[in-house]
Each structure stands twice: as C-alpha cells, then as structure tokens.
FIMILO-375951 format. One record per residue: residue number from 1; residue in one letter; x, y negated, z negated of N, C-alpha, C, CB in turn. Coordinates in Angstrom, 2 decimals. Each point is the difference from the previous one (the first is absolute). Glycine has a CB too. Example, Ala and Ser with C-alpha at 12.3 -4.5 7.8 and 13.67 -1.06 7.14 Angstrom:
<sites>
    k  r   n.east  n.north     n.up  ca.east  ca.north    ca.up   c.east  c.north     c.up  cb.east  cb.north    cb.up
    1  A    13.19     5.69    -7.80    -0.89     -1.19     0.00     0.90    -1.20     0.00    -1.89      1.17    -1.25
    2  S     1.54    -2.22     1.97     0.82     -1.19    -0.06    -0.77    -1.09    -0.73     1.18      0.63     2.15
</sites>
This chain:
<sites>
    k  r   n.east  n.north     n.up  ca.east  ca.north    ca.up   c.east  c.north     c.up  cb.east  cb.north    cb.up
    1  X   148.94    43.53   -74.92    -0.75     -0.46     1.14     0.63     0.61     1.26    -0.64     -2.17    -1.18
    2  X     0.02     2.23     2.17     0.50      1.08     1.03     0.06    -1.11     1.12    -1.19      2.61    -0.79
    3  X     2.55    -2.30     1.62     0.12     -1.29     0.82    -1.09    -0.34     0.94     2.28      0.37    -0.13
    4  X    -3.11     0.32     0.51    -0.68     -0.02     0.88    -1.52    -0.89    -0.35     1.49      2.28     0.70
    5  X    -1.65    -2.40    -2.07    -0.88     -1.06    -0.71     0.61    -1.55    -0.04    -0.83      2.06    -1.52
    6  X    -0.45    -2.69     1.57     0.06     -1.20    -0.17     0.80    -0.07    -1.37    -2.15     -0.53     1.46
    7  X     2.91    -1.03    -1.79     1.02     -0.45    -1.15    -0.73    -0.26    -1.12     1.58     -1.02     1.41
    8  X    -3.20     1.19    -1.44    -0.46     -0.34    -1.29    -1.53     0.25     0.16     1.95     -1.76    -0.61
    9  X    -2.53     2.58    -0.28    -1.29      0.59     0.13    -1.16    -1.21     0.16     0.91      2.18    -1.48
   10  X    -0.52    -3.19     1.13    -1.00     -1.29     0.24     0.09    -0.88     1.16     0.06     -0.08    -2.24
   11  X     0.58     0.88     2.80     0.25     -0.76     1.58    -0.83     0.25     0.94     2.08      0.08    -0.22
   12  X    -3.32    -0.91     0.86    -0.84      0.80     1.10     0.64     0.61     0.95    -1.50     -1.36    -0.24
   13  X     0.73     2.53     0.51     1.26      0.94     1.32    -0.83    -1.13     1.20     0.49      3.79    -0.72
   14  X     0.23    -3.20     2.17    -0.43     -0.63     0.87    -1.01     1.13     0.79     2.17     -1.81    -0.08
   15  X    -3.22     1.56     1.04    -0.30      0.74     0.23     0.12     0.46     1.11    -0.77     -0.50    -1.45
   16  X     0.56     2.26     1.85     0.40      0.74     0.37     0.14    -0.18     1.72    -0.75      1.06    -2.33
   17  X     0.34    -1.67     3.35     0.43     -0.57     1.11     1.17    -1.34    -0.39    -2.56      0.89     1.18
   18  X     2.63    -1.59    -2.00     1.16     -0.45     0.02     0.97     0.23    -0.46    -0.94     -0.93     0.32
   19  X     0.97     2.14    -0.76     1.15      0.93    -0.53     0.73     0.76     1.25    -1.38      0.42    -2.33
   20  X     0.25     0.08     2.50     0.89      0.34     1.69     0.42    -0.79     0.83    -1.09      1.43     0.18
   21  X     0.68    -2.63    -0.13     0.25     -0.83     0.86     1.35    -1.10     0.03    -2.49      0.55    -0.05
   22  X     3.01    -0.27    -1.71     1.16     -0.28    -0.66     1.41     1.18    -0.01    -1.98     -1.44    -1.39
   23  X     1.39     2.12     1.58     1.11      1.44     0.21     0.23    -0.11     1.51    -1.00      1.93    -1.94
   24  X     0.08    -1.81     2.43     0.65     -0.09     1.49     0.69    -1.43     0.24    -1.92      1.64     0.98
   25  X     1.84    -3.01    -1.26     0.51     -1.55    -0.09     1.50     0.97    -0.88    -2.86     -2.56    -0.34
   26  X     2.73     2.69    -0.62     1.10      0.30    -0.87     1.27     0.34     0.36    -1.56      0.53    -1.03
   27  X     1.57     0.94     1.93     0.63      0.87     0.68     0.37    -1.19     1.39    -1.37      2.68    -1.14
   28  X     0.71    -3.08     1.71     0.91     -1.26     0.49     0.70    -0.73    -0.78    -1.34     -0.19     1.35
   29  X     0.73    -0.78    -1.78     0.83     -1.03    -0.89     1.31     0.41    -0.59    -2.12     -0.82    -0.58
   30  X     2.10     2.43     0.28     1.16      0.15    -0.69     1.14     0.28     0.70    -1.27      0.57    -1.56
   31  X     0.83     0.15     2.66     0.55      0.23     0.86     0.85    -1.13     0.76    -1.67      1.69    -0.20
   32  X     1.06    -2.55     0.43     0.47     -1.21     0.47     1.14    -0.78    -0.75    -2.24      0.00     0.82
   33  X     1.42     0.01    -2.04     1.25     -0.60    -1.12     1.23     0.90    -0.34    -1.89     -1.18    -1.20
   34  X     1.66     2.48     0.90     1.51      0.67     0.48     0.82    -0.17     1.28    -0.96      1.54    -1.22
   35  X     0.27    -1.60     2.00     0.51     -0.54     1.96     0.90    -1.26    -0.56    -2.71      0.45     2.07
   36  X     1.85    -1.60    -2.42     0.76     -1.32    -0.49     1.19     0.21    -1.11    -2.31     -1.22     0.43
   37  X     2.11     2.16    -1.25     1.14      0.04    -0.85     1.46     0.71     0.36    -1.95     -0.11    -1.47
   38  X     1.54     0.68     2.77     0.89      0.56     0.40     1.07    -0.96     0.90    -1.65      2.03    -0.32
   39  X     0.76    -2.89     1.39     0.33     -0.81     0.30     0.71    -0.97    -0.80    -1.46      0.74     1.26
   40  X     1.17    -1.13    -2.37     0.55     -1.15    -0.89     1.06     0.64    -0.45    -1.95     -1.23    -0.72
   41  X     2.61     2.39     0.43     0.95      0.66    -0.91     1.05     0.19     1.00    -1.56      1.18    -1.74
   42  X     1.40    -1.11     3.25     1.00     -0.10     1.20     0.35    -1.23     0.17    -0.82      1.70     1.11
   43  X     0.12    -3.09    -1.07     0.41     -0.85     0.40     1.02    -0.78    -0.15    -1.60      0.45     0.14
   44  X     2.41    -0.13    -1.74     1.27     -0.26    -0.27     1.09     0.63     0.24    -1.03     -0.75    -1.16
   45  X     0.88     1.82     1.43     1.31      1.03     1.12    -0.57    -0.59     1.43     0.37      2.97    -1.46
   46  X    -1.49    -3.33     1.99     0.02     -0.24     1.05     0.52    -1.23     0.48    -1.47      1.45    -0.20
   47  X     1.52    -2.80    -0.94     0.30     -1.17     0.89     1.78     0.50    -0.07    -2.36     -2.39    -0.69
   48  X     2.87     3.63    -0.62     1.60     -0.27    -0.07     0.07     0.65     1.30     0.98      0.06    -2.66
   49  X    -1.61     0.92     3.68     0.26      0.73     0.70     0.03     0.00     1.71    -0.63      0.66    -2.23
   50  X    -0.64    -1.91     1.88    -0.57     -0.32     1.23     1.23    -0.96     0.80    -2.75      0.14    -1.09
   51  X     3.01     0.65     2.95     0.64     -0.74     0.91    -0.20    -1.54     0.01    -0.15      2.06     1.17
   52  X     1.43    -2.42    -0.73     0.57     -1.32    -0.14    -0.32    -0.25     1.63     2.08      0.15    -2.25
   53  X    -2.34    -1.46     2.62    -0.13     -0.58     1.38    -0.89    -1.08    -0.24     0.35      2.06     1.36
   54  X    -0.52    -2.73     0.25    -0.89     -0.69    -0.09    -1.21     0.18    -0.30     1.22     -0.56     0.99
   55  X    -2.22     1.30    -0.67    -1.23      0.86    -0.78     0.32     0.85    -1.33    -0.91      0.27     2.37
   56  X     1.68    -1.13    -3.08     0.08      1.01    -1.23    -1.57    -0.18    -1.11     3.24     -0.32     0.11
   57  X    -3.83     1.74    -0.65    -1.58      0.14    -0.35     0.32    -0.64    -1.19    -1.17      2.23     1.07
   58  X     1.94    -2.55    -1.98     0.07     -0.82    -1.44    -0.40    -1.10     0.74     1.94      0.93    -1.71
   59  X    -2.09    -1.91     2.92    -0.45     -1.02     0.21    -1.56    -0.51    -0.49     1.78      0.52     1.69
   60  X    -2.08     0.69    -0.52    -1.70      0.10    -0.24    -0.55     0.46    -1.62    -0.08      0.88     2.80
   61  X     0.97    -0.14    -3.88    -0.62     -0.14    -1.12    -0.13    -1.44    -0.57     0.74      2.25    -0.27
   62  X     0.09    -2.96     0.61    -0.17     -1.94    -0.99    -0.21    -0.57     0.77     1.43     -0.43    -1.56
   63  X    -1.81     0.58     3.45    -0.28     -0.97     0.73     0.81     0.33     1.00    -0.70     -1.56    -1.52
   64  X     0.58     0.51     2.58     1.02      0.10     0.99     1.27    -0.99    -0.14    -1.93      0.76     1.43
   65  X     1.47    -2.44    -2.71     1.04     -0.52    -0.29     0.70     0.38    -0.60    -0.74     -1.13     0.31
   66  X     0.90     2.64    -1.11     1.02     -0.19    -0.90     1.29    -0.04     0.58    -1.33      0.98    -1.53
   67  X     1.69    -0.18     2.50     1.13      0.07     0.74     0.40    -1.38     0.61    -0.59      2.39     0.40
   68  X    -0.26    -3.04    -0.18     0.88     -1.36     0.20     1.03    -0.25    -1.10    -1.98     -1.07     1.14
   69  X     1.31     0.88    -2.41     0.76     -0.21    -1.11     1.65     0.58     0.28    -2.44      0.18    -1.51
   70  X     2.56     0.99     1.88     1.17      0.60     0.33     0.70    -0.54     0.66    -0.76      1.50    -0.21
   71  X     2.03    -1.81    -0.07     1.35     -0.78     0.67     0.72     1.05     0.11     0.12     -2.25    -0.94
   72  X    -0.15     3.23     1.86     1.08      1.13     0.09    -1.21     1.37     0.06     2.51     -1.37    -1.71
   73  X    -1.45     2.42     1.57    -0.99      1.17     0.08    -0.51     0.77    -1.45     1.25      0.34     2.37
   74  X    -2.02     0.23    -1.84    -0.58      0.71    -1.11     0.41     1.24    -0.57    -1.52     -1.05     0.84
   75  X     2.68     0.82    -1.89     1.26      0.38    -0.33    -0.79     1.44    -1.45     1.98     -3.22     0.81
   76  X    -1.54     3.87    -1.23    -0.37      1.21    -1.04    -0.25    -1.45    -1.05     1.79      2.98     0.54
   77  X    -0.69    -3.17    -0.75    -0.58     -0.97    -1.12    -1.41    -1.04    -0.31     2.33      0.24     0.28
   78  X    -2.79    -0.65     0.99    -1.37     -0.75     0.02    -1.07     1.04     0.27     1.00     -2.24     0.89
   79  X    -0.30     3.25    -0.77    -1.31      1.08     0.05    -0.24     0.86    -1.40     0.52      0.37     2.70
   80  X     0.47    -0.64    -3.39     0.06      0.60    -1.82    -0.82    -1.42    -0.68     3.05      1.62    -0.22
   81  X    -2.69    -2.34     0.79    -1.24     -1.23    -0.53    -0.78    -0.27     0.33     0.81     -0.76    -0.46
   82  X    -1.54     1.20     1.77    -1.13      0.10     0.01    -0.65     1.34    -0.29     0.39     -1.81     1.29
   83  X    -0.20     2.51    -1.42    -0.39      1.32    -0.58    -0.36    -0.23    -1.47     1.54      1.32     1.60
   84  X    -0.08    -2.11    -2.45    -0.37     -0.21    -1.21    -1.20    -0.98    -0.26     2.30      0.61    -0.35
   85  X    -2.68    -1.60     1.42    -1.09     -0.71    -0.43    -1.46     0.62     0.18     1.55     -1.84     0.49
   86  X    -1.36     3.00     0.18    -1.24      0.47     0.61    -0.58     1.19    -1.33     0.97     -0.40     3.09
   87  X    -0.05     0.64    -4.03    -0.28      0.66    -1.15    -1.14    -0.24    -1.01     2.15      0.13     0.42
   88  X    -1.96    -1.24    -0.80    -1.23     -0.87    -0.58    -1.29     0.14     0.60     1.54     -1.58    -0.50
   89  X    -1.86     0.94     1.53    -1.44      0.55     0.73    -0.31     1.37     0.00     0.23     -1.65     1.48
   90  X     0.94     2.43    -0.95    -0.70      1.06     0.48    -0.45     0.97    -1.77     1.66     -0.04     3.12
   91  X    -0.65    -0.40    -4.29    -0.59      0.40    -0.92    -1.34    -0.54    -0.73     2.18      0.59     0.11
   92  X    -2.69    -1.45     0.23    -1.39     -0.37    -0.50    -1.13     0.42     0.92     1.01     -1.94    -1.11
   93  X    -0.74     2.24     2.80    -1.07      0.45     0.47     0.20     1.42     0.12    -0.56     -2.06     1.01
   94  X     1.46     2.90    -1.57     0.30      1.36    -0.33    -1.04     0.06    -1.30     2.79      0.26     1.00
   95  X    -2.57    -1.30    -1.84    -0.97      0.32    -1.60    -1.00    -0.48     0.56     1.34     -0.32    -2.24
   96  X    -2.08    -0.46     3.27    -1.33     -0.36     0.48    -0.62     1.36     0.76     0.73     -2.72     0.28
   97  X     0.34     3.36     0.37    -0.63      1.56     0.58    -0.45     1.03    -1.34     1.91     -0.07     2.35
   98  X    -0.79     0.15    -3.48    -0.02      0.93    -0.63    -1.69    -0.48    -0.57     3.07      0.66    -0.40
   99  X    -3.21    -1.35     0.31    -1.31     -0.65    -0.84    -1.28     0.41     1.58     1.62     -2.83    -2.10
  100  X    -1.54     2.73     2.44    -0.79     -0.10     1.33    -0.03     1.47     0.18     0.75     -2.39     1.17
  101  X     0.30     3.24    -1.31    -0.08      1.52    -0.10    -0.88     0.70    -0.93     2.10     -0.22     0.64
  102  X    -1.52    -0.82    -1.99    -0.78      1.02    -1.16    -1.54    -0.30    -0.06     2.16      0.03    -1.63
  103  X    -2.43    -1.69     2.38    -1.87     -0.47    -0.31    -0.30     1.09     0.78    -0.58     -2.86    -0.11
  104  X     0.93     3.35     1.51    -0.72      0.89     0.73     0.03     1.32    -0.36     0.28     -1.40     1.55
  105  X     0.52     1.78    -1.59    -0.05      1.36    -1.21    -0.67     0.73    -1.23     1.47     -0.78     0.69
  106  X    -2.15    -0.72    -1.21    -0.86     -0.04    -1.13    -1.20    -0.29     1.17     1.57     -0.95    -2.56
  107  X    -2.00     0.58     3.10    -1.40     -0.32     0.99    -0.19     1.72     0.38     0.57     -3.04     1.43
  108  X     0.75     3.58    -1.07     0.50      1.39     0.74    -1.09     1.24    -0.86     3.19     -0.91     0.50
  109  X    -2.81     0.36    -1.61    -0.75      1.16    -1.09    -1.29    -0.27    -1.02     2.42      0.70    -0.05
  110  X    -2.77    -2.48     1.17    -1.52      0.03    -0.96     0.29    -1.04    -0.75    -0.71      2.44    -0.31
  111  X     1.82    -3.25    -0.14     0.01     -0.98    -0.96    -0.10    -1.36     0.76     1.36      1.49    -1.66
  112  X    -2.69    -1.98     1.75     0.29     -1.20     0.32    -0.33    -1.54    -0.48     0.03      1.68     1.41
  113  X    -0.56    -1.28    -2.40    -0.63     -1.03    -1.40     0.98    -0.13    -1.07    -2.40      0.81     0.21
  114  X     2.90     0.08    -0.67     0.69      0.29    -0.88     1.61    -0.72    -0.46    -1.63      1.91     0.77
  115  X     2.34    -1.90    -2.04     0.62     -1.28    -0.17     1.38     0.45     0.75    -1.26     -1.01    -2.43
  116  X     1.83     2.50     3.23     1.34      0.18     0.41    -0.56    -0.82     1.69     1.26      2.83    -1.80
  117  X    -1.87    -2.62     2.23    -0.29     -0.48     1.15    -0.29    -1.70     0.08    -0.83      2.54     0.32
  118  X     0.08    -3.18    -1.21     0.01     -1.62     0.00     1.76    -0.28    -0.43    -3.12     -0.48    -0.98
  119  X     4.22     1.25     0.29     0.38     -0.36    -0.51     1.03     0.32     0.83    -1.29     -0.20    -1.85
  120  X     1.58     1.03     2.74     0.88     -0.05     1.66    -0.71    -1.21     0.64     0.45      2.85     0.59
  121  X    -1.50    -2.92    -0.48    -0.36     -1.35     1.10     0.61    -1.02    -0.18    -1.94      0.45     0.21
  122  X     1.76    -1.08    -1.82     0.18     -1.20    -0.65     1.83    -0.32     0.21    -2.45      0.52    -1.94
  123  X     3.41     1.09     1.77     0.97     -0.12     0.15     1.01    -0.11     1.63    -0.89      0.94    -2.44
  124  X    -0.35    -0.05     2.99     0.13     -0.11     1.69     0.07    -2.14     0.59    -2.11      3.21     0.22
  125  X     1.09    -3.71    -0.81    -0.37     -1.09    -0.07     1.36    -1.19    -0.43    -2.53      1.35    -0.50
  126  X     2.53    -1.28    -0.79     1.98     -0.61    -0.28     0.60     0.85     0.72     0.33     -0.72    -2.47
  127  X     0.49     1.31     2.81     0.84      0.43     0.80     0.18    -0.47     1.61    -0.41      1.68    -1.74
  128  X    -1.04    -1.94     2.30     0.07     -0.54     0.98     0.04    -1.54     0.03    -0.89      2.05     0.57
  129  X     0.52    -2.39    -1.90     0.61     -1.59    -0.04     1.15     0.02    -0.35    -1.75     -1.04    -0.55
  130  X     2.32     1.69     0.59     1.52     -0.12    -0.77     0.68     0.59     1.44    -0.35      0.61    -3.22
  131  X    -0.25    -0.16     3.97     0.81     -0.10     1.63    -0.07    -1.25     0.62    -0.59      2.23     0.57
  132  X    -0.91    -2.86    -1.01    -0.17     -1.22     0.64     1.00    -0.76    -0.28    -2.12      0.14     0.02
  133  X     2.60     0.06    -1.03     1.29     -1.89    -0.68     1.13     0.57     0.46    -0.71     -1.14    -2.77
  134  X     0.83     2.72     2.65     1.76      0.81     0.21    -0.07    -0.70     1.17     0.46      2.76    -0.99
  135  X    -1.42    -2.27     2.04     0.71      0.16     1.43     0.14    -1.69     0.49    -1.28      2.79     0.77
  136  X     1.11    -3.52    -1.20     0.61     -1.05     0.52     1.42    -0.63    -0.26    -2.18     -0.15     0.06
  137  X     2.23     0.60    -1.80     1.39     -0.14    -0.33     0.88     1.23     0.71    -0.74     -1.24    -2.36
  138  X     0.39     2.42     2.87     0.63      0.90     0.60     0.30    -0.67     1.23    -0.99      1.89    -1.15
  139  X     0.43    -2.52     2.07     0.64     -0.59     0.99     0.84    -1.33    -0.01    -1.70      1.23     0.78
  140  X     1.62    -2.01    -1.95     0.98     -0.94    -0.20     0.95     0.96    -0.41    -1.24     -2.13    -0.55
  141  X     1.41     2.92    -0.23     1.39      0.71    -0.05     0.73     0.64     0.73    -0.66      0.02    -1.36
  142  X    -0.45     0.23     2.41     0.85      0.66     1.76     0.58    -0.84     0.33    -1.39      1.23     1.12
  143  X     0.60    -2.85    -0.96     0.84     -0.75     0.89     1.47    -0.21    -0.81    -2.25     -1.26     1.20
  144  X     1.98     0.96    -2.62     1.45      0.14    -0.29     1.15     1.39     0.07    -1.18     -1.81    -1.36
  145  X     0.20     2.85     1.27     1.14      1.17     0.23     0.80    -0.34     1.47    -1.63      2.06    -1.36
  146  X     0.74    -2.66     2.27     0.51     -0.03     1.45     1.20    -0.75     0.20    -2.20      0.19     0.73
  147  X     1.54    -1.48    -1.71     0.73     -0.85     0.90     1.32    -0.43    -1.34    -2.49     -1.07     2.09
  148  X     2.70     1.95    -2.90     0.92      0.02    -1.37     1.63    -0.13     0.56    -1.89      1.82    -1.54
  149  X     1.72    -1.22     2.96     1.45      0.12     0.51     0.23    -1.13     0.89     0.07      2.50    -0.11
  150  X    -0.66    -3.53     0.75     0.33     -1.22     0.62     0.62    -0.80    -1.14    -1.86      0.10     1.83
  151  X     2.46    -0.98    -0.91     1.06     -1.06    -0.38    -0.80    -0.71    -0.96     1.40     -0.28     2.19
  152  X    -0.65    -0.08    -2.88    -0.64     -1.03    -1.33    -1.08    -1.29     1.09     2.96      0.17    -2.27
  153  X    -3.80    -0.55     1.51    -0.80     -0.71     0.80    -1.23     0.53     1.31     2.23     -1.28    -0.80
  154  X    -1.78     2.46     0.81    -0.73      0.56     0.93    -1.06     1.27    -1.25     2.33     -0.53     2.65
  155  X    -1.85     0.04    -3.33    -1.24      1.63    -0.97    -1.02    -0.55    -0.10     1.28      1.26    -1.77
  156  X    -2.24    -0.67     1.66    -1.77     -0.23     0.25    -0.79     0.54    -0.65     0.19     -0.18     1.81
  157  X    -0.86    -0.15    -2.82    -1.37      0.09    -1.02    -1.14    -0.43     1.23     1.16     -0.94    -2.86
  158  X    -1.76     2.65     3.22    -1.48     -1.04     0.81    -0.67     0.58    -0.95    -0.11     -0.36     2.83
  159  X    -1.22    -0.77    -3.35    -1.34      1.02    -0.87    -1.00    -0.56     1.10     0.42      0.08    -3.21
  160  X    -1.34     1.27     3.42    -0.76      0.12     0.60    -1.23     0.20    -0.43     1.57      0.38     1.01
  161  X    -2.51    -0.63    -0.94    -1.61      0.35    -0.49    -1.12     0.04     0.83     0.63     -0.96    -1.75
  162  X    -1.16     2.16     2.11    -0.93     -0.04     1.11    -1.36     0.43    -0.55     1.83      0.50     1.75
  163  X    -2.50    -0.65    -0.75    -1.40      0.10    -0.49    -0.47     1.63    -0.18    -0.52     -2.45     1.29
  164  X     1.59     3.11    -1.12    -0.17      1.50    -0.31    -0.05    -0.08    -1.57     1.37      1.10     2.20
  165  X    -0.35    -1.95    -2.79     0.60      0.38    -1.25    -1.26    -0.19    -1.04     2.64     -0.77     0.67
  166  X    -3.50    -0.42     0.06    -1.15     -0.84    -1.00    -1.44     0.96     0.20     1.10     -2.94     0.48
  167  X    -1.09     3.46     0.86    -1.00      1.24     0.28     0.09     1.62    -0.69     0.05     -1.40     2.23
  168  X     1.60     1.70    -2.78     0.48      1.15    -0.97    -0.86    -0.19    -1.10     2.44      0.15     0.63
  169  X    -1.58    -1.57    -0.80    -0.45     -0.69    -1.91    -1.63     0.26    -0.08     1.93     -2.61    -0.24
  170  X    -2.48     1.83     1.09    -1.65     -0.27    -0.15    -0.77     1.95    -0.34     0.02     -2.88     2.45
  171  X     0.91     3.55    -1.67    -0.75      1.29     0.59     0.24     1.06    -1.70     0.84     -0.24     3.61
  172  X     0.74    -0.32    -3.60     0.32      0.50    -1.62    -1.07     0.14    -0.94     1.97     -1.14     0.20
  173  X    -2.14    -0.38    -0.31    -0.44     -0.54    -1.34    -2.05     0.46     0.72     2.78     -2.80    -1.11
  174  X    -2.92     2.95     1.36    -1.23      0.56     0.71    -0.51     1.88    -0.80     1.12     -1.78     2.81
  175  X     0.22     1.75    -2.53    -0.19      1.87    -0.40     0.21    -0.15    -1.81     1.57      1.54     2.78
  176  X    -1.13    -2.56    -3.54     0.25     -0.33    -1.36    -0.94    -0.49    -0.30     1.94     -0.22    -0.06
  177  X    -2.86    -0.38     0.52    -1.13     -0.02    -0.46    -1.07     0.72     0.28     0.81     -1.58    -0.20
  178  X    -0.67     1.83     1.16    -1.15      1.59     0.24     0.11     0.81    -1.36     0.55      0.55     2.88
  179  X     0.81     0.31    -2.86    -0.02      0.57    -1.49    -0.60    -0.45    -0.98     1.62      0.50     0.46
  180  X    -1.15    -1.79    -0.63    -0.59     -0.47    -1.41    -1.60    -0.30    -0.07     2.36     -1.09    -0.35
  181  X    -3.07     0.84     1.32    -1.27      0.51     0.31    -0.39     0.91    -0.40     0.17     -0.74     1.34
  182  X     0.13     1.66    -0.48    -0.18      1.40    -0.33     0.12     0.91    -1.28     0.58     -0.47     1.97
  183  X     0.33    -0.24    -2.44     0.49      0.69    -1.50    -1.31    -0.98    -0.60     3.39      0.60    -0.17
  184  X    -3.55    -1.40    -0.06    -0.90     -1.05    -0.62    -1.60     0.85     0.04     1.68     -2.50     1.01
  185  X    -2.28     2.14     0.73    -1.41      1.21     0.37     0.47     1.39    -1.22    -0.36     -0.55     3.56
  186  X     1.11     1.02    -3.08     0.35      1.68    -0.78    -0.08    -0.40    -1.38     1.85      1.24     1.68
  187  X    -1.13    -2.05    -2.05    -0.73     -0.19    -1.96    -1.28    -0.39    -0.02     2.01     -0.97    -1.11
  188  X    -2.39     0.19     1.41    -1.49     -0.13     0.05    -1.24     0.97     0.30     1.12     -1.79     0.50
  189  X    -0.57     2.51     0.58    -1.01      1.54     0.05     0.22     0.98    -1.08     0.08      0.00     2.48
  190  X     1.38     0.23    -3.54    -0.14      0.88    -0.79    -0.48    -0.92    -1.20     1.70      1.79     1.09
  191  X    -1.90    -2.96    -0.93    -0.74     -0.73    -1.31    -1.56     0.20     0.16     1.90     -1.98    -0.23
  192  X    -2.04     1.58     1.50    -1.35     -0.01     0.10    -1.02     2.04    -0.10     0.92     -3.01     1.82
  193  X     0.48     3.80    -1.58    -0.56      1.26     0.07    -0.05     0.65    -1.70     1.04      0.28     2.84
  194  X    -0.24    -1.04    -3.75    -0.25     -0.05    -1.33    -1.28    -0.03    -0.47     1.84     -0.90     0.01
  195  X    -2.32    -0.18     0.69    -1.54     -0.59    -0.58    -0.87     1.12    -0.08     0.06     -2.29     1.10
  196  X    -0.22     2.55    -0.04    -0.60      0.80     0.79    -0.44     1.20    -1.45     1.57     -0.68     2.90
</sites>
C-alpha cells in the first residue's frame, strides 16, 4: 500500500474540496503541535534554570500561590523538584501531540475514515484525559516539592481542582467517542456497500 492511500480499500475517501481543505488545517495543526512540543521538552531545564527573585516565572506555571508555600528561597534543590514533578504531564501531553500529529498527517494524505486515523483520535482522546487527572496531582506535588524544605509542621499538600480540569475531561472523552462513532458509521458503510 503506498503511504499516500487511504489504510483500507473499504474506507469511503473524503471528497475532494475537503481534502484540500484538510491539508491546508493539517499543515497548521501540525505545525502548532510541534511549536507545543517544543515548548513542553524546555520546560524542565527551564523551571531548573529559570532566575530566582521575587517575580520568579515557575510561579506563574502552578499559580501565583505556590511561592507562598515557600519558607525561604528558591534554592536548586526545589527547583530539581519541581522540574521532577513537571515530567509526568508534560509526558502525556507530549503522547497527546504525537497522536494529534499523526491524526493530521493521515487527514494530510487523504485518510480520513479509515481505522489509523479513528485510531489516533480515540488515542489523542485518553491521553488528554489522562492530562486531565495528571495535572492536578502534578500540582499537589509542586506544592509539596515547595514546601518539602519548611520546618516540620509547616509542609503542605494543596489539591486543587478547577473547572479547567472537568472542561479537559468532558472535551477528552468527547473526541473518544467521536472515534468510536466514526469507526462504528465506517463499518456500517463497508457492510452496507457489501450488499450492494
């Protein structure tokens, strides 16, 4: 099969204005999602790297409270732990890009019915619920990376849950069932094109 074909000869192609109209979307999208992956693959040399002060930018990644948490300064060591907590997220929405790369890539060359493309969505789809649950436990583990070095009695578990996290989840599980739709319609048209 030649990459440039659809993943399975019983797959309706799409037609030919929305093919173009997916190549040009594509070439963004991907574009974009390499932009983001690039971004995500700095951000752990950046919080070990990033200036110390009162405006220090690791604030604004977990908020502006996290630094309260801090009893003292923001020493190499609370910055190797927060770096280390920021690993986890950024590896599931790194595998939510790679998936988001490859659905458009397959749209890129015409596949958009077909089972490699429902089957990046469906995985694009978990992955972004699986940022939804990380990133909240990712910020309870900041506050403890922060505040790990205050005096006994002073260390701090905050869990946080915002209405971003429940708008991720909803948006996730949205694109997981689209697929499975879609894969569902797509068996049904090569059943029904059997008959035929």
């Amino acid at each position: 099969m030649r990459p440039d074909t659809p993943s399975s000869p019983a797959v309706p192609l799409p037609s030919p204005a929305l093919a173009v109209r997916l190549r040009g979307l594509a070439w963004w999208v991907r574009s974009l999602a390499l932009l983001g992956a690039l971004v995500l693959v700095a951000l752990p040399p950046w919080i070990l790297l990033a200036t110390a002060g009162p405006d220090d930018p690791v604030s604004s990644l977990y908020g502006g409270g996290l630094l309260e948490l801090l009893q003292g300064e923001m020493t190499p060591a609370v910055r190797a732990r927060l770096a280390g907590v920021t690993v986890l997220p950024v590896a599931v929405a790194l595998a939510a890009l790679w998936q988001l790369w490859a659905l458009f890539g397959a749209y890129r060359r015409g596949d958009v019915f077909g089972p490699r493309p429902l089957g990046h969505m469906r995985r694009f789809g978990w992955a972004m619920a699986a940022l939804a649950l990380v990133e909240p436990l990712s910020r309870s583990l900041a506050s403890v990376a922060v505040s790990l070095d205050n005096p006994p009695g002073q260390r701090q578990l905050v869990v946080t849950l915002g209405s971003h996290d429940y708008a991720l989840l909803m948006c996730a599980l949205v694109f997981v069932a689209v697929a499975r739709v879609m894969a569902e319609a797509g068996r049904l048209a090569a059943e029904n094109e059997g008959f035929v």
